[in-house]
N, C-alpha and C positions, 0 to 999 in steps of 0.2 A: 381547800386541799382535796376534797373530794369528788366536788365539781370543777370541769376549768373555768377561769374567771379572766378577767382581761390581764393579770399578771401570771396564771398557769395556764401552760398550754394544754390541750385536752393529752397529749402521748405523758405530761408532768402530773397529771391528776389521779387520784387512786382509782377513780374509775376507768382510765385508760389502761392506767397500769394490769388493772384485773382483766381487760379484754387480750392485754398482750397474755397474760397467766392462760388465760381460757385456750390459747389461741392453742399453746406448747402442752394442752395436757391432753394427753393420750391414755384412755383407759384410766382404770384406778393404778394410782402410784402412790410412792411415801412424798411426803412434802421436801424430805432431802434431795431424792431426785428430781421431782421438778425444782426445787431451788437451782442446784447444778446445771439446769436446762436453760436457763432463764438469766441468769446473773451477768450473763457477756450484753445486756440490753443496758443502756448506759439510763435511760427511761426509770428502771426498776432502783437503781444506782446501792440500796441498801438494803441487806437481808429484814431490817425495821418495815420497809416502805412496802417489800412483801408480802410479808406478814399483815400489814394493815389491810393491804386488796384482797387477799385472804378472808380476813375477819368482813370486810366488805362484802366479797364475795358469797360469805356463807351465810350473815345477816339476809342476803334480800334472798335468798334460796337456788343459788345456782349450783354451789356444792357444797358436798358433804361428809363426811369422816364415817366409814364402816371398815371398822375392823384393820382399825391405822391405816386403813388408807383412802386416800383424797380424788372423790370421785365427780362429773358431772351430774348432777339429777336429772 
């Protein structure tokens, strides 16, 4: 699920998913605005699945939470 594998396509993987996140974040935001951003992607399909490339996301250090809000490093 976090790699694609031969049953997940790379846009179904939470690694893709997080490169679509990367793609729409603009500046430091609140995570509910980029949700709102994001959610018309049928890819992301679940505020869960978000949240997981999120946590992905911020595991390998591409961003980070200053001062409630979600920023690139």
């Amino acid at each position: 699920m976090i790699l694609p594998t031969k049953h997940i396509t790379p846009q179904r993987s939470l690694l893709g998913v997080g490169a679509l996140v990367l793609r729409h974040m603009q500046g430091a935001q609140t995570i509910t605005r980029l949700w709102e951003s994001v959610l018309v992607y049928p890819e992301i399909a679940t505020f869960e699945r978000f949240v997981l490339a999120l946590d992905l996301l911020y595991l390998i250090g591409v961003v980070e939470i200053k001062d409630g809000l979600l920023q690139k490093t």
